[in-house]
PLY file of the C-alpha trace (Angstrom):
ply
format ascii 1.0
element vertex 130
property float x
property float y
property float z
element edge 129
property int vertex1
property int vertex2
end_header
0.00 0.00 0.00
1.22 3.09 -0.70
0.41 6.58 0.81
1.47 9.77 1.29
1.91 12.53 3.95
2.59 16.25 3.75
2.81 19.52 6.35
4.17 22.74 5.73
6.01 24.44 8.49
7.17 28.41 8.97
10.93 28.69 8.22
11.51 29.02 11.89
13.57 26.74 14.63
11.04 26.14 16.65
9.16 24.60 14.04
11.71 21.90 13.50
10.05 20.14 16.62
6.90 20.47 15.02
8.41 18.42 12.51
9.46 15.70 14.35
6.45 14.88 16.08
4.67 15.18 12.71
6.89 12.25 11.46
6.99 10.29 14.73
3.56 10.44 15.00
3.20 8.96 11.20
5.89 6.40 11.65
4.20 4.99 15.23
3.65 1.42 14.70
4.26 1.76 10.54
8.33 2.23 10.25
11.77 3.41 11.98
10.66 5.89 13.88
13.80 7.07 15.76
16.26 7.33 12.29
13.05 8.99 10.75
13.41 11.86 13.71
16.97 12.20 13.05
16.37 12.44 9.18
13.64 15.07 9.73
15.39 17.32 12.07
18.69 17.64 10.27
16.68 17.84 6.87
14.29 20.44 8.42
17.09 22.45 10.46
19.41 22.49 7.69
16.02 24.53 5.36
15.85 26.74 8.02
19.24 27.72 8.70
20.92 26.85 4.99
17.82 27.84 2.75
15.80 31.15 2.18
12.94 29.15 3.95
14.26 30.31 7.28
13.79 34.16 6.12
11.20 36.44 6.95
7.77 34.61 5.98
9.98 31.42 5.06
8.27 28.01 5.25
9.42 23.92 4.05
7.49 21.44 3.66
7.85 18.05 5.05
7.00 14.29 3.24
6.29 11.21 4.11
5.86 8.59 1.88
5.50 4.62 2.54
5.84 2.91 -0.66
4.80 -0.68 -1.17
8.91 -1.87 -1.23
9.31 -2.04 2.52
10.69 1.91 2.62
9.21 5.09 3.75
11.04 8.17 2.53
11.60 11.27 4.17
11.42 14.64 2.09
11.76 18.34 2.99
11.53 20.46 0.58
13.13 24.21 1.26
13.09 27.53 -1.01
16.32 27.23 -1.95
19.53 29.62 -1.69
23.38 29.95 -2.57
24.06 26.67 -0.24
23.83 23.51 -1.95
23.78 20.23 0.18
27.00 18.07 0.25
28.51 16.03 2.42
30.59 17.82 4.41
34.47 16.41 5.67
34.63 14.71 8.63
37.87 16.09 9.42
36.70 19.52 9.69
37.12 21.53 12.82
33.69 23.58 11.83
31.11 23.11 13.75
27.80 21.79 12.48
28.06 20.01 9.02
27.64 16.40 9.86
23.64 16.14 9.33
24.14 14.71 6.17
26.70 12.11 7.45
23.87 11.31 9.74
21.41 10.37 7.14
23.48 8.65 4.95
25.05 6.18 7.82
21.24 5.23 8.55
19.11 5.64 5.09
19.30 2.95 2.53
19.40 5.73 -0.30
19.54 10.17 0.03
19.66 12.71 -2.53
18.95 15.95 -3.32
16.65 17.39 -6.24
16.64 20.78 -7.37
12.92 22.88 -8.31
12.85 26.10 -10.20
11.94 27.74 -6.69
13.90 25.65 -4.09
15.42 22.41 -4.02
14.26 19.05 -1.70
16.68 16.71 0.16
14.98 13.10 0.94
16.41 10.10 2.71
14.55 6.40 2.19
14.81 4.02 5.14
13.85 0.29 5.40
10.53 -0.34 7.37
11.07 -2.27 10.48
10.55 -6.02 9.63
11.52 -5.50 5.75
0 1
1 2
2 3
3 4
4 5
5 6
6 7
7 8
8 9
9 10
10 11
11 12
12 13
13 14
14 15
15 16
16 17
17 18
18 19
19 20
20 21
21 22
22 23
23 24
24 25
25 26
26 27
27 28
28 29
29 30
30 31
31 32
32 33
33 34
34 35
35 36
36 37
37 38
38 39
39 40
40 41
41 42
42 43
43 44
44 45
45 46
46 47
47 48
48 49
49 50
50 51
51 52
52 53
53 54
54 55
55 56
56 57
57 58
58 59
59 60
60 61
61 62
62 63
63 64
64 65
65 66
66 67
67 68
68 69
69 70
70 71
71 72
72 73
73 74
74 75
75 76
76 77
77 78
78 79
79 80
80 81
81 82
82 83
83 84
84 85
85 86
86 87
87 88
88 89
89 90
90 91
91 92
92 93
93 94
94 95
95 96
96 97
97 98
98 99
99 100
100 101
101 102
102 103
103 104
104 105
105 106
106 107
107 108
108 109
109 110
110 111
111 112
112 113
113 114
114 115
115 116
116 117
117 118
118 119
119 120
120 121
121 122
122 123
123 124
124 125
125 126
126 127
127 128
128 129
């Protein structure tokens, strides 16, 4: 079965919790709930502090998608800006950087897809049980 979720947040920090519950609350009972917080809040945080979504009247949007091959994906899609995602060197003494790391040591699959007016970054993860 397959179905789809989607919430649009204000490009704001505190909405990044918002977020998370959103896809916890999805994920309860249906898929990996605690890598699909971690994908969500660097995704989402990243939009907000990387993206023209976290400027004045700034919003992303958040997906959730459960297809019928045993993986849900995770999508946030931002407005876009000068920063494009990458994975950043693990080496660096910066601070910050490492979100992307993150994802990709726990999703099966990540990329990043750019719009005319923004760009999204997704992450797919295995359902529990697949």
């Amino acid at each position: 079965m397959r179905s789809k979720w989607c919430r649009a947040f204000p490009g704001v920090a505190e909405e990044v919790a918002h977020a998370r519950h959103f896809v916890a609350a999805l994920l309860d009972g249906r898929g990996p709930v605690e890598d699909a917080v971690l994908v969500v809040s660097e995704l989402a945080t990243n939009a907000v502090r990387h993206s023209l979504s976290g400027s004045a009247g700034g919003w992303f949007l958040v997906v959730v998608c459960f297809g019928g091959d045993d993986l849900v994906r995770i999508e946030v899609v931002d407005q876009g800006g000068e920063r494009v995602p990458h994975l950043c060197d693990v080496t660096s003494q910066e601070e910050g950087g490492r979100g992307l790391l993150l994802i990709a040591s726990c999703a099966k699959d990540w990329g990043v897809k750019n719009w005319p007016d923004g760009r999204s970054v997704w992450a797919e993860l295995a359902r529990e049980g697949a």
